[in-house]
PAVOGU-802643 format. One line per field, with one value per residue (C-alpha): x, y, z; residue number from 0; residue in one letter. Coordinates in steps of 0.05 Angstrom, whole numbers, plus 5000, padded with zeros to 4 digits. Example, Ala and Ser with C-alpha at 12.3 -4.5 7.8 and 13.67 -1.06 7.14 Angstrom:
2
xx	c(5246,5273)
yy	c(4910,4979)
zz	c(5156,5143)
pos	c(0,1)
code	c(A,S)
//
This chain:
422
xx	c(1059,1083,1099,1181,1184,1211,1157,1103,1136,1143,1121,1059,1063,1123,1124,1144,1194,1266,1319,1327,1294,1334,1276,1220,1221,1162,1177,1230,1220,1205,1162,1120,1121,1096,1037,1017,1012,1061,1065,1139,1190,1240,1307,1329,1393,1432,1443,1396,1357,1351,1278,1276,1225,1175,1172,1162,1094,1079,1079,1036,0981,0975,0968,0915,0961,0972,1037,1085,1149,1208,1277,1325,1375,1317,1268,1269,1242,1179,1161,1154,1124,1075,1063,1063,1004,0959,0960,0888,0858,0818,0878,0907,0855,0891,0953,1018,1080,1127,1188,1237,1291,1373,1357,1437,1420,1377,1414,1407,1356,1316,1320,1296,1233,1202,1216,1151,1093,1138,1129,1052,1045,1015,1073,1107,1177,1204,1278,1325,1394,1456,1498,1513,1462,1498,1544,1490,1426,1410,1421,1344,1325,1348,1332,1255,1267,1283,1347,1336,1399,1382,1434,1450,1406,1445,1443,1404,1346,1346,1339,1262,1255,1293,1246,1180,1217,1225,1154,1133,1175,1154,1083,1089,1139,1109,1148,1161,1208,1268,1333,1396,1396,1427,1406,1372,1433,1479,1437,1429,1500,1523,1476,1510,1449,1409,1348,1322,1385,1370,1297,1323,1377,1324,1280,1342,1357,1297,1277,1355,1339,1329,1291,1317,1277,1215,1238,1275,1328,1366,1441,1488,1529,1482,1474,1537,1546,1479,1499,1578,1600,1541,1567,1602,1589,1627,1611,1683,1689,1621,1614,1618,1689,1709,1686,1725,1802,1773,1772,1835,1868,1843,1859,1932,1941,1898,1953,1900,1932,1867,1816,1874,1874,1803,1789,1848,1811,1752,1787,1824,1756,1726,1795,1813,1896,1899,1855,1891,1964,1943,1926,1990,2029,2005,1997,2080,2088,2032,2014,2081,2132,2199,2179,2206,2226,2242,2170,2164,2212,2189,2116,2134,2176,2111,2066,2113,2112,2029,2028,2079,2043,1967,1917,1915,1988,1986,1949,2014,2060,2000,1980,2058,2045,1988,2019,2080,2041,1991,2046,2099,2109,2074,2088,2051,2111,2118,2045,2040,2115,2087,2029,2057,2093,2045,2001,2054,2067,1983,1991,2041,2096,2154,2209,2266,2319,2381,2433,2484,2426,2412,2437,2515,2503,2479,2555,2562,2506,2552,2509,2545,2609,2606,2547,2585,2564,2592,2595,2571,2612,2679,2669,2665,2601,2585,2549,2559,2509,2485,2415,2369,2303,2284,2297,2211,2209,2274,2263,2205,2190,2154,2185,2163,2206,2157,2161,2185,2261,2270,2257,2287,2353,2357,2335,2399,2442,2429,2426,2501,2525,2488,2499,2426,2360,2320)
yy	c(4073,4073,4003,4003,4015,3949,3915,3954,3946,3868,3838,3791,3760,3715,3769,3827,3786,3825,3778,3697,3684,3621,3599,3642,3652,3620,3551,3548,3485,3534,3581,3510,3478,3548,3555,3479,3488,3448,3420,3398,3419,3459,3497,3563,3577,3650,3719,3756,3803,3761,3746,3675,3708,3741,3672,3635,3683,3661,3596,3596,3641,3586,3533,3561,3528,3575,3609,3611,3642,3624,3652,3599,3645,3656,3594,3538,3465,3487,3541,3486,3447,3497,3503,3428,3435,3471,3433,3393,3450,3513,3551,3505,3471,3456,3447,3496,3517,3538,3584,3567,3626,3620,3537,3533,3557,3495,3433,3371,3350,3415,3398,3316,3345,3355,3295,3262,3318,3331,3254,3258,3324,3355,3400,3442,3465,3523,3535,3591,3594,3639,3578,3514,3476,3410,3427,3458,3419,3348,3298,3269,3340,3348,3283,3306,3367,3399,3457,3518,3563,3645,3693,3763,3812,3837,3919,3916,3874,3911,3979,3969,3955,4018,4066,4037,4056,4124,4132,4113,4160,4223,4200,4197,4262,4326,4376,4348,4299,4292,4255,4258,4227,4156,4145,4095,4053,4069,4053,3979,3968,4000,3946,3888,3844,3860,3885,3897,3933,3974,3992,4014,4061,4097,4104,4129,4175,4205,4212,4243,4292,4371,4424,4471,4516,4481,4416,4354,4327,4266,4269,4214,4245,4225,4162,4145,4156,4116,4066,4047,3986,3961,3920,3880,3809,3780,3738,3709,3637,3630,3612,3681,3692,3621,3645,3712,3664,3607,3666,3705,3640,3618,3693,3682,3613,3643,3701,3747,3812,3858,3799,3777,3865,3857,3797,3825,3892,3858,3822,3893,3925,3872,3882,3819,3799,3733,3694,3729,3723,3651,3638,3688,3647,3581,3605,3625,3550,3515,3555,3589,3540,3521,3567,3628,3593,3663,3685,3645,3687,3756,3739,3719,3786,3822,3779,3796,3877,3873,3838,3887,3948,3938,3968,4004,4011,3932,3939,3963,3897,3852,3883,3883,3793,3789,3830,3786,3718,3733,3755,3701,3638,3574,3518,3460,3411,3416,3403,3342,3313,3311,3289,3221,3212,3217,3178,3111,3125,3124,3057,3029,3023,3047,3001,2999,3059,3032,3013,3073,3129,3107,3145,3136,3098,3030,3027,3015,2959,2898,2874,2913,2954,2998,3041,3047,3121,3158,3237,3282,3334,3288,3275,3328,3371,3346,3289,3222,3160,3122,3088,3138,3104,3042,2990,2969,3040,3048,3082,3113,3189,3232,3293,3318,3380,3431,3467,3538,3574,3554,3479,3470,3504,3461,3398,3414,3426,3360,3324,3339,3328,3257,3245,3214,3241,3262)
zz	c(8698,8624,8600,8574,8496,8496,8517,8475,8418,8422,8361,8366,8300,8263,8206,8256,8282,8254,8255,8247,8177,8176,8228,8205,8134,8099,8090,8153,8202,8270,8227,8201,8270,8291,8245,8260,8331,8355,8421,8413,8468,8451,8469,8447,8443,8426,8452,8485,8453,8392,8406,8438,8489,8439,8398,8460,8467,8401,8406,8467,8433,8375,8425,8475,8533,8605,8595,8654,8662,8706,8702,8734,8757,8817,8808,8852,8844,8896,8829,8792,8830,8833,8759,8752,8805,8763,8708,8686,8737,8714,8712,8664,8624,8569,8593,8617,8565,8609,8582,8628,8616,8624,8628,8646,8709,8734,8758,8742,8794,8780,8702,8719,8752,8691,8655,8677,8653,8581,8578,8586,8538,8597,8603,8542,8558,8525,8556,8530,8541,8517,8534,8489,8515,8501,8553,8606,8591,8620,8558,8585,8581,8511,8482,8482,8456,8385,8395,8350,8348,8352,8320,8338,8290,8233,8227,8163,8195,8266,8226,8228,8297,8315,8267,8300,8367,8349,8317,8381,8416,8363,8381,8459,8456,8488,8444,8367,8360,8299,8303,8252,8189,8196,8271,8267,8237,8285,8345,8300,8292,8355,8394,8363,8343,8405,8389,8459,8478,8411,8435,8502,8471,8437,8503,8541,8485,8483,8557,8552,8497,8512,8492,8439,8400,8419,8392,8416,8371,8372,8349,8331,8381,8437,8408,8409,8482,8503,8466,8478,8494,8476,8402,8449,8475,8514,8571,8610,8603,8569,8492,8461,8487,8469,8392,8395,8424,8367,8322,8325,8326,8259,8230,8251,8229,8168,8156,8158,8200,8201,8225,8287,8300,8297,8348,8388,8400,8428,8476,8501,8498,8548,8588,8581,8560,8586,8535,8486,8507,8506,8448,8416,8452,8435,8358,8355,8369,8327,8277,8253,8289,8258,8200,8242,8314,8341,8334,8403,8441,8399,8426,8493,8503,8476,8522,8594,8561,8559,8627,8660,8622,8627,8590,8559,8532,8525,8467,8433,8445,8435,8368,8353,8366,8325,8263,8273,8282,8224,8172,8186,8140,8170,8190,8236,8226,8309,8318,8258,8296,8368,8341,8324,8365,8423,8386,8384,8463,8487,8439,8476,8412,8462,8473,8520,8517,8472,8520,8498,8519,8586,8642,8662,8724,8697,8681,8746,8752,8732,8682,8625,8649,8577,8546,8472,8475,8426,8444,8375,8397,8390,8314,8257,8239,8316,8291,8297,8276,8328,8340,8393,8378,8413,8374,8364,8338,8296,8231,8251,8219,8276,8244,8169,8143,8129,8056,8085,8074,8148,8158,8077,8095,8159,8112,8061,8117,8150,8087,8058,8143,8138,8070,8047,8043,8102)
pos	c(0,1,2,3,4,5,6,7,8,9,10,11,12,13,14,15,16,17,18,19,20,21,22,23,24,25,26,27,28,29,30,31,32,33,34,35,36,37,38,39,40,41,42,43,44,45,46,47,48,49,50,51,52,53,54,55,56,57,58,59,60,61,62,63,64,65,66,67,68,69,70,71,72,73,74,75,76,77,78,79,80,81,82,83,84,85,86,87,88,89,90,91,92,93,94,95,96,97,98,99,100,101,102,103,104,105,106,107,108,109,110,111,112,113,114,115,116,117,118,119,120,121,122,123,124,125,126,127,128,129,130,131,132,133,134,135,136,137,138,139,140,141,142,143,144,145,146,147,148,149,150,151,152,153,154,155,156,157,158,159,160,161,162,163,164,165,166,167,168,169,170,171,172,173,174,175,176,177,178,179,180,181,182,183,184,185,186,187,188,189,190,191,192,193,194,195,196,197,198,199,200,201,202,203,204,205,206,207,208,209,210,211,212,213,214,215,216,217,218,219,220,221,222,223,224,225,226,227,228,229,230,231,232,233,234,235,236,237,238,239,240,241,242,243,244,245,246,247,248,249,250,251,252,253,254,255,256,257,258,259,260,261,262,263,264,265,266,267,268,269,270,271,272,273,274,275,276,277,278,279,280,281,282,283,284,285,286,287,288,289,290,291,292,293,294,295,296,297,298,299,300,301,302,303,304,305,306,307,308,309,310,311,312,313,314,315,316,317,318,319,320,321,322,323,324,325,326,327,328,329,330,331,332,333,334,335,336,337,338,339,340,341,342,343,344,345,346,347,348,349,350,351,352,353,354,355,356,357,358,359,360,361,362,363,364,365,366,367,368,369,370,371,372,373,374,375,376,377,378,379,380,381,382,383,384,385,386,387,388,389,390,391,392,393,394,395,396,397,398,399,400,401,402,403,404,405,406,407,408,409,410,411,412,413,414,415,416,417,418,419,420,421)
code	c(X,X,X,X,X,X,X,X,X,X,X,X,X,X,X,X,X,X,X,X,X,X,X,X,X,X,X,X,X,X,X,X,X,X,X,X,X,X,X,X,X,X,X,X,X,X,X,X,X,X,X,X,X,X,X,X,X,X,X,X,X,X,X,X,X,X,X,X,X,X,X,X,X,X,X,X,X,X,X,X,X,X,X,X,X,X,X,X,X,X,X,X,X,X,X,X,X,X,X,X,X,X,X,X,X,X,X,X,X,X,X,X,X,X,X,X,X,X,X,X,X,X,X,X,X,X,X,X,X,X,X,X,X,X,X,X,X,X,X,X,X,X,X,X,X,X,X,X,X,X,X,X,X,X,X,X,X,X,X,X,X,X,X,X,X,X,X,X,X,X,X,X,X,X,X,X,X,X,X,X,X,X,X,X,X,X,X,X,X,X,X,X,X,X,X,X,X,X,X,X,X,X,X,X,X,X,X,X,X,X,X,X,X,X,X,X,X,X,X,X,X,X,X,X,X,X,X,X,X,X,X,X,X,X,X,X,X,X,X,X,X,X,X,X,X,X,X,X,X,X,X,X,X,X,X,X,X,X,X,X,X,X,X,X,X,X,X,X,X,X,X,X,X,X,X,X,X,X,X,X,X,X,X,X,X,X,X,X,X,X,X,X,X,X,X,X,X,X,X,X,X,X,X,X,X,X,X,X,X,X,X,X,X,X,X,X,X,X,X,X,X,X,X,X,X,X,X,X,X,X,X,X,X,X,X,X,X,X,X,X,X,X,X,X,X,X,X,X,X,X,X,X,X,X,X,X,X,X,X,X,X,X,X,X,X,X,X,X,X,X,X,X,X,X,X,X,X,X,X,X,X,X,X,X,X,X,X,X,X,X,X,X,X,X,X,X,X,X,X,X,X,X,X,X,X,X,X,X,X,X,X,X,X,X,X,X,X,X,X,X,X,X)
//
């Protein structure tokens, strides 16, 4: 049976490793802990195919421990017990370095059972995860352990990976092999850091190819198909499509059109429109505000239109939100006036409600037959000046005008009502 490319083309030394020079460059902390044959536990965290796994093989070669694998989305404790059981015997002389894959998976009694043997070095724990592990790994856990973050492979430095893939393929090929100039590069980008998913685009594309002229030949064409959908990652509710909603919020509160059409289309391309109608919808209101109040009700009309629509004719009203949202003046006034004034109420600086705002019935109490409410719509401009803080809080500026043509002509026109400075 013919091993997968993937697997025979593993690297089995740090400088074959593509990707992640921020840990393996010469010099780097992992690449020095590496070399020194550490014993330290540690967690890997980042997107698959980013080579958490191969490093993990790595690390166990320098150390002469037994390897052992478990993937916790199928382990249960009894595995480990079962590892832990062969520890100090001839099966483990020196010791077990278990890579414990998709940690996140484990609970937290699962993760406790091997506190005791990391304690007593007789156990090195290599867990991977594509999850934040602060949020999925037991604090104990991660207190005896070192985190080392994996990033998705940039095009440039996957390139390599991709040729040796293809060599491989020319050299295991029946019939000569040749593929399109510029292949290679597109089956890097089009994987989207994943070197694994890379390798296995060129298998498939070659087992795929046929025969013409006595020759295979693999076209960009081809490789496009194999490979679609692949740049994506995007994982509902996990941490990669938290980054995307963090993202095209911060392009539209950054004014930045292309980067929220950007973050937008991979939202639509995963099929997801609520995250984003969220965080449109949230943006109209904290981002741009009393700058342009009607963006709220623009947005929401363009939100109900996407829902009613679905994709993929939603993509029209929602792009239509984010063009609006990213090119309208700013203004966080609403978020910096809330702000405070939530702020004063979780510190208890409230007060009683002045006598002539309370409701109409406590006229009828007997303690005080008149409220001495004056009506604004009874006195010119419909404004009248009367206390509506409490009196611990009168005076008190929740609200700051922002600096936009909005908020400044609603400033002026307040002002010359009020006559003084707001």
């Amino acid at each position: 049976m013919q091993r997968p490319l993937a697997d025979e083309i593993r690297p089995k030394t740090l400088d074959e490793v593509v990707g992640q020079r921020h840990l393996l460059a010469p010099g780097a902390v992992l690449r020095r802990l590496i070399e020194g044959g550490t014993e330290a536990n540690m967690v890997f965290y980042g997107p698959s195919g980013t080579g958490k796994t191969t490093i993990a093989n790595i690390v166990a070669e320098r150390t002469h421990k037994a390897l052992y694998r478990l993937n916790a989305t199928t382990a249960s404790l009894q595995d480990v017990k079962d590892i832990i059981g062969d520890v100090g015997t001839l099966l483990a002389p020196g010791g077990v370095l278990l890579y414990l894959d998709e940690i996140q998976y484990f609970n937290k009694k699962q993760q406790q059972s091997l506190l005791e043997f990391m304690e007593n070095g007789k156990l090195t724990l290599i867990a991977s995860t594509t999850e934040n592990p602060y949020f999925y790994v037991y604090g104990a856990l991660l207190s005896r352990s070192t985190v080392f973050e994996f990033k998705a492979v940039p095009p440039e430095e996957a390139e390599p990976a991709v040729l040796r893939a293809l060599n491989i393929e020319r050299e295991r090929s029946p019939l000569p092999l040749e593929w399109e100039e510029g292949l290679s590069l597109q089956i890097a980008t089009a994987c989207g850091g994943d070197v694994r998913k890379a390798v296995n685009a060129v298998e498939l594309l070659s087992q795929a190819a046929q025969p013409k002229k006595g020759k295979l030949f693999l076209s960009k064409e081809d490789a496009a198909q194999v490979a679609q959908r692949s740049a994506m990652r995007y994982d509902k509710g996990g941490d990669a499509m938290y980054d995307i909603a963090s993202a095209l919020m911060k392009s539209l509160r950054g004014s930045d059109p292309d980067a929220a059409l950007h973050y937008l289309a991979r939202f639509l391309e995963a099929g997801d429109l609520v995250t984003p109608c969220r965080r449109l919808l949230c943006s109209a209101s904290e981002d741009v505000g009393m700058a342009y109040p009607q963006a709220v009700a623009i947005v929401k009309a363009c939100v109900d239109t996407a829902m009613q629509l679905g994709l993929p004719e939603a993509q029209l009203p929602l792009a239509q939100a984010a063009i609006l949202l990213a090119t309208a003046p700013k203004s966080n006034s609403v978020v910096e006036g809330i702000g405070r004034a939530r702020a004063d109420v979780r510190a208890g600086r409230t007060g009683d409600v002045p006598r002539q705002l309370q409701n109409v019935h406590a006229d009828t109490t007997g303690f005080d037959n008149q409220q001495h409410y004056l009506y604004p719509h009874s006195f010119p401009g419909h404004w009248v000046d009367q206390q509506y803080l409490p009196d611990a809080l009168k005076g008190v500026k929740y609200y700051e005008w922002g600096e936009n043509k909005t908020e400044q002509a609603a400033k002026a026109y307040w002002e010359k009502l009020k006559g003084r400075e707001l």
